[in-house]
Backbone as CSV, one residue per row, in Angstrom:
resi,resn,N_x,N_y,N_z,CA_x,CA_y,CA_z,C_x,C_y,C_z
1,UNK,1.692,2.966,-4.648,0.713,4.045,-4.718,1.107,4.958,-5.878
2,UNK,0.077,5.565,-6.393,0.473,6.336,-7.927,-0.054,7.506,-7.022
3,UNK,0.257,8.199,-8.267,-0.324,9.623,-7.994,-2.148,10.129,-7.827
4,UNK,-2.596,8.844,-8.786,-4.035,9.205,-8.499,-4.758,8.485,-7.424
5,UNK,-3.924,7.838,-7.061,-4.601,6.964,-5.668,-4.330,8.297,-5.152
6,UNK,-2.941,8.958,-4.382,-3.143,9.982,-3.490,-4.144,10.815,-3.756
7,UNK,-4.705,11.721,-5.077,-5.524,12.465,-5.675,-6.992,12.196,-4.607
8,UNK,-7.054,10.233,-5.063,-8.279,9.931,-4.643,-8.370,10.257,-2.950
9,UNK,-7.403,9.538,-2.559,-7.399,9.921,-0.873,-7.280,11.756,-0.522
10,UNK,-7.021,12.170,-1.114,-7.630,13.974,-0.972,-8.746,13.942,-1.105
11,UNK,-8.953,13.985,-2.122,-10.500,13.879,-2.366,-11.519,13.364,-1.113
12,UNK,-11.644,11.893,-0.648,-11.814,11.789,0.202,-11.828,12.086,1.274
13,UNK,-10.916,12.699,1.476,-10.865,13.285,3.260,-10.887,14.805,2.666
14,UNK,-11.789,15.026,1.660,-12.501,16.403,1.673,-12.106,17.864,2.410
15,UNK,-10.449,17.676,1.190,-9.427,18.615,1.687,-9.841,20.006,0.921
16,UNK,-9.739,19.588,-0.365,-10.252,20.730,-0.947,-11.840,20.659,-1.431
17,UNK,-12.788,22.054,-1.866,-14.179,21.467,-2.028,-14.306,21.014,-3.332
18,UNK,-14.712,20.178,-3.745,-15.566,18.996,-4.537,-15.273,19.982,-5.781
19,UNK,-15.801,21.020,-6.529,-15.337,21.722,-7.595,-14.121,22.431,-8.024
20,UNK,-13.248,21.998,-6.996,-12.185,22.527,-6.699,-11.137,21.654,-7.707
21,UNK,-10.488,22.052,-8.812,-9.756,20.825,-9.321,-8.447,20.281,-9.085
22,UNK,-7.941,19.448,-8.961,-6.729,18.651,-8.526,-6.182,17.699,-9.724
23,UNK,-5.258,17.930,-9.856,-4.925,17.065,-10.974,-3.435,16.685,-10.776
24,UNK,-2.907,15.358,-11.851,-1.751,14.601,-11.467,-0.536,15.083,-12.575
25,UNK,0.424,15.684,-12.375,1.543,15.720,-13.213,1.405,17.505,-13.865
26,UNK,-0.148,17.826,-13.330,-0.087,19.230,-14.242,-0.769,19.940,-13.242
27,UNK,-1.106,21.405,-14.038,-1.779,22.133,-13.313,-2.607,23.220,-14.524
28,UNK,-4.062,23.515,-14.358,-4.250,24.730,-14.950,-3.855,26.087,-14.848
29,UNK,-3.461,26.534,-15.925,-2.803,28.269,-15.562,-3.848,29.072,-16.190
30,UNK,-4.585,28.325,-16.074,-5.781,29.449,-17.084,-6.936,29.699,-15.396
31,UNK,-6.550,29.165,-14.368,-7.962,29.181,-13.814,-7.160,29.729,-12.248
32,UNK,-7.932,30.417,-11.145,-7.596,30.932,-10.451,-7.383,30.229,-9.303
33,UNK,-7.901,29.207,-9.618,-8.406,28.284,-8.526,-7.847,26.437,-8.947
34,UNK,-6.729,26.061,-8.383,-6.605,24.834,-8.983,-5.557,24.045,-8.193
35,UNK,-4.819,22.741,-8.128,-4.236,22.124,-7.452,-3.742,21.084,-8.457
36,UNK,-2.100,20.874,-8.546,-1.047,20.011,-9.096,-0.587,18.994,-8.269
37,UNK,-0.591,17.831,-8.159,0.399,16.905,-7.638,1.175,16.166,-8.132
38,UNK,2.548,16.679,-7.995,3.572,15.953,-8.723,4.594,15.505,-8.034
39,UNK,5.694,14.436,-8.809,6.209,13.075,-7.564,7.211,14.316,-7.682
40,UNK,7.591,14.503,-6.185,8.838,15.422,-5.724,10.220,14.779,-6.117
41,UNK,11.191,15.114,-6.754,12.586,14.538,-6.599,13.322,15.466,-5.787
42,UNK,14.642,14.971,-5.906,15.528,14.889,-4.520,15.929,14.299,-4.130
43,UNK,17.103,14.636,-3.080,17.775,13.864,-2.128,16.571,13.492,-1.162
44,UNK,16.556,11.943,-0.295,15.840,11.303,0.377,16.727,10.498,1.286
45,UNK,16.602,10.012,2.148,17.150,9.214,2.961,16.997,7.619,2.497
46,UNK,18.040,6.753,1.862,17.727,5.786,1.335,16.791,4.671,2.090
47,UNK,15.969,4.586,1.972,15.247,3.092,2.867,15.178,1.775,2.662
48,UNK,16.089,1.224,3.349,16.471,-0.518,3.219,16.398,-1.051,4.263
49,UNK,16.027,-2.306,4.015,15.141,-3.317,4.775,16.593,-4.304,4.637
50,UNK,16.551,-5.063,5.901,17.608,-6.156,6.145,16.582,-7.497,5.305
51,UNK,17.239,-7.868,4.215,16.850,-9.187,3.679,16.147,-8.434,1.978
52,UNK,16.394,-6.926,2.071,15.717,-6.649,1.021,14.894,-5.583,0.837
53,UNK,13.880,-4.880,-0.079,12.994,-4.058,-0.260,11.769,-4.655,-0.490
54,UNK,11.687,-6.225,-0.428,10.541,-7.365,-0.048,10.406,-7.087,1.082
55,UNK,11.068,-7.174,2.511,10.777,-6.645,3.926,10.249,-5.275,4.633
56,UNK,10.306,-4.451,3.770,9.902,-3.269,3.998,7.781,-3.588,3.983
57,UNK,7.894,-3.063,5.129,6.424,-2.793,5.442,5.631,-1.960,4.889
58,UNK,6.525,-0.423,4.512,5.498,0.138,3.883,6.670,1.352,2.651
59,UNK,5.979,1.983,1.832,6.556,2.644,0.823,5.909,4.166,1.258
60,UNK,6.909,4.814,0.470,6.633,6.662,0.695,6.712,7.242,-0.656
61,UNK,5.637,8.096,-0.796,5.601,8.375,-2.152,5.658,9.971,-2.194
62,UNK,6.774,10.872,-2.254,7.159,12.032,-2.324,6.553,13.056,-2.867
63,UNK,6.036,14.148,-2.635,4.966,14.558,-3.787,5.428,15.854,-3.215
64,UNK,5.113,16.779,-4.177,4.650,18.086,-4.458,3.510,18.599,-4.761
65,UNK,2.654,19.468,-4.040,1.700,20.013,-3.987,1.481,21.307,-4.701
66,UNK,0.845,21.821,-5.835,0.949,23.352,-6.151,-0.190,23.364,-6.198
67,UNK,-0.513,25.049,-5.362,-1.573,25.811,-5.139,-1.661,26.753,-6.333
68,UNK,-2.601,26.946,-6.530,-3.474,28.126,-6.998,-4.180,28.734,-6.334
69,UNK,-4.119,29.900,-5.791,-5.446,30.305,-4.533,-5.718,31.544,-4.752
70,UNK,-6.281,32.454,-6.416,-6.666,33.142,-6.457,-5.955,34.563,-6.479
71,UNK,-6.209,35.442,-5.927,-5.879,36.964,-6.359,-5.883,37.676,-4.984
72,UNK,-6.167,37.581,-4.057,-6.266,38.076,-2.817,-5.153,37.639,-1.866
73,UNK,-4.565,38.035,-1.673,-2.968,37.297,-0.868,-3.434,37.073,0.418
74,UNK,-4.178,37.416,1.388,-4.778,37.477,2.453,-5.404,35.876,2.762
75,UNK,-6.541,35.580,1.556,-6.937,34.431,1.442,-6.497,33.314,0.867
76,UNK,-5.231,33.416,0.064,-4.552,32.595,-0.258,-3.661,32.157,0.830
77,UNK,-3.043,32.982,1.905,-2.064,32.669,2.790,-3.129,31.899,3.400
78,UNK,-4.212,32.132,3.861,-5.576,31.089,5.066,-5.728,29.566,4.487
79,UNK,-5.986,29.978,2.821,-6.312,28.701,2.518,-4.866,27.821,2.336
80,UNK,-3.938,28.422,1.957,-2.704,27.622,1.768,-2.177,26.731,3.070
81,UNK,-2.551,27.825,4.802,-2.301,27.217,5.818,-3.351,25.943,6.311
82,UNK,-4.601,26.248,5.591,-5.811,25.092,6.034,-5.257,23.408,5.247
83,UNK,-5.164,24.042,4.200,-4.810,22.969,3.370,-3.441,21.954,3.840
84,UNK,-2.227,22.703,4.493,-1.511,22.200,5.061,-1.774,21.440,6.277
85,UNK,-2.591,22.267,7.308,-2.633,21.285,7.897,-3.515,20.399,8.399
86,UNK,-4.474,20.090,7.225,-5.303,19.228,6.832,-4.656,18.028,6.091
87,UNK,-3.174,18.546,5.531,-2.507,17.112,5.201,-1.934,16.295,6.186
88,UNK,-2.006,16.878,7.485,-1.324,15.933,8.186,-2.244,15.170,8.745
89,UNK,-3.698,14.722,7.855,-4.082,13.257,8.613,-3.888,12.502,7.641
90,UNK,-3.665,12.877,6.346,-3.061,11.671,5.262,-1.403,11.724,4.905
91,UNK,-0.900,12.470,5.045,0.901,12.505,4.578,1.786,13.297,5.883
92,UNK,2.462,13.332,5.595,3.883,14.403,6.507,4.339,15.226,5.222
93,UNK,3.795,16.412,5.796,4.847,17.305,5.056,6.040,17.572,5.411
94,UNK,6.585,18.113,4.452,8.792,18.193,4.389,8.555,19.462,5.467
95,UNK,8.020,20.644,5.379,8.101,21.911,5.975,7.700,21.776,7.150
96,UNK,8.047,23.352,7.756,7.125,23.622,8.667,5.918,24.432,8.061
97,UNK,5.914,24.890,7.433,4.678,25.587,6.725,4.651,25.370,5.122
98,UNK,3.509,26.288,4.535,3.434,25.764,2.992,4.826,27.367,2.494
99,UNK,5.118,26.645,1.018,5.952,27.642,0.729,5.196,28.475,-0.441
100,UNK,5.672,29.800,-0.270,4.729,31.163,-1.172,5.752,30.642,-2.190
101,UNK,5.233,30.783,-3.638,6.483,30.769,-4.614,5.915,32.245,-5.303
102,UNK,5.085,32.985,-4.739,4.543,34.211,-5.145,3.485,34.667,-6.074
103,UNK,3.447,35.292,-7.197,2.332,36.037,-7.910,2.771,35.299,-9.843
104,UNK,1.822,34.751,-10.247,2.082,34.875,-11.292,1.811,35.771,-12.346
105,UNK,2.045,36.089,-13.597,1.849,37.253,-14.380,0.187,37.799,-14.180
106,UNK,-0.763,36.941,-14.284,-2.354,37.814,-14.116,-2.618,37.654,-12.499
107,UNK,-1.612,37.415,-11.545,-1.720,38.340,-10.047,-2.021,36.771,-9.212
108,UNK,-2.508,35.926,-9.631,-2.679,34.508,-8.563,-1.863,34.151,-8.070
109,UNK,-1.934,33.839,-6.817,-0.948,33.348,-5.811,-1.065,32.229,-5.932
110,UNK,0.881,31.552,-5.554,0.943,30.318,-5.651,1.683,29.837,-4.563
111,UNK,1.552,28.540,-4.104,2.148,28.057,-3.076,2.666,26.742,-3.195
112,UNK,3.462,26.038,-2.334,3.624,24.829,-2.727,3.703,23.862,-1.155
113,UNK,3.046,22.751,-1.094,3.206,22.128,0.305,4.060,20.658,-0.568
114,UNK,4.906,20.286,0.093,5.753,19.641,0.315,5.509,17.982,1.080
115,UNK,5.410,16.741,0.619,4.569,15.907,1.757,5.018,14.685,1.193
116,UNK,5.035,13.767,1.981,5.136,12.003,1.904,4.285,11.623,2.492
117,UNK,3.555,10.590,1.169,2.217,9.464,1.335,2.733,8.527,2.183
118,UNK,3.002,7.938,2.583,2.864,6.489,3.798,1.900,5.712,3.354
119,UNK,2.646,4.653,2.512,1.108,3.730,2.283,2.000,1.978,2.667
120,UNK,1.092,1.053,2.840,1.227,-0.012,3.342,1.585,-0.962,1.924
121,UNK,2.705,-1.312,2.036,2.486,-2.640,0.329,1.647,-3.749,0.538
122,UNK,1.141,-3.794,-0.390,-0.160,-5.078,-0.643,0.988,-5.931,0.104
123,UNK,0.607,-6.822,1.415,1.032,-8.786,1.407,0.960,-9.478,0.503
124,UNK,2.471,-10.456,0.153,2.201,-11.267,-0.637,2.046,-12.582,0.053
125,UNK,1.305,-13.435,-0.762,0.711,-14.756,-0.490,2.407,-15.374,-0.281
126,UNK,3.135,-16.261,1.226,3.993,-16.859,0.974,3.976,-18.247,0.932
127,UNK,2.397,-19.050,0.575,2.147,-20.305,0.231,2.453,-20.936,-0.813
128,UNK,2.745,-21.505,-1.219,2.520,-21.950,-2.628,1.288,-22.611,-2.983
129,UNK,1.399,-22.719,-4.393,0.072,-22.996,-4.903,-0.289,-24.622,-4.618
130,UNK,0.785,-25.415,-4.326,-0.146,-26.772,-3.352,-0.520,-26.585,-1.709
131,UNK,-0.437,-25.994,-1.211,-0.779,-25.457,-0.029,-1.931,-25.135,0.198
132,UNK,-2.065,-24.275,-0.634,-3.351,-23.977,-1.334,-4.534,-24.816,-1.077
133,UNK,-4.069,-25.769,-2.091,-4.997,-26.775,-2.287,-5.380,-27.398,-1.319
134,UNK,-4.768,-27.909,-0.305,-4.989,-28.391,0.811,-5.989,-28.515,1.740
């Protein structure tokens, strides 16, 4: 899973509204209103599969969330909490809540939610190609 597959699955489950922008690796600082997703690093709990990282059923894709939510701290704390926990029908967030990282220089509040994608790895075919044929 990349980053814009997750993008797309937000989108979809119509987390934030439709003019609302979301974007992968960046964020606008020019606009009051906007959303960053970027791959979180860190310490993680290593995940290994007996026979391999071929056996593993499914992959987790670490992300960071940054808010933009405007100028009103009141409505930024509402929307920052909706948004959180509206991620928990597509990811797990790290927190218990979203984190304030505070005011930037022209007064917009920023936040950050914290979360792992859960996605399934494509099956690979373990036939071979005369099998196939068969």
């Amino acid at each position: 899973m990349k980053l814009t597959n997750a993008i797309k699955t937000i989108r979809e489950k119509a987390i934030f509204p439709q003019a609302f922008p979301i974007t992968a690796h960046t964020i606008s600082r020019n606009q009051e209103f906007a959303a960053g997703l970027y791959l979180r690093r860190g310490a993680r709990p290593l995940q290994q599969a007996v026979g391999g990282d071929k056996n593993l059923p499914h992959k987790i894709l670490p992300t960071s969330l940054l808010l933009r939510l405007g100028s009103d701290a009141n409505k930024a704390e509402s929307e920052a909490n909706r948004i959180y926990a509206e991620f928990f029908s597509i990811a797990k967030p790290i927190h218990d809540a979203p984190i304030w990282l505070g005011a930037d220089a022209r007064g917009v509040f920023e936040y950050v939610i914290e979360a792992d994608f859960y996605y399934t790895r494509p099956q690979r075919s373990t036939s071979t190609p005369k099998e196939e044929q068969k």
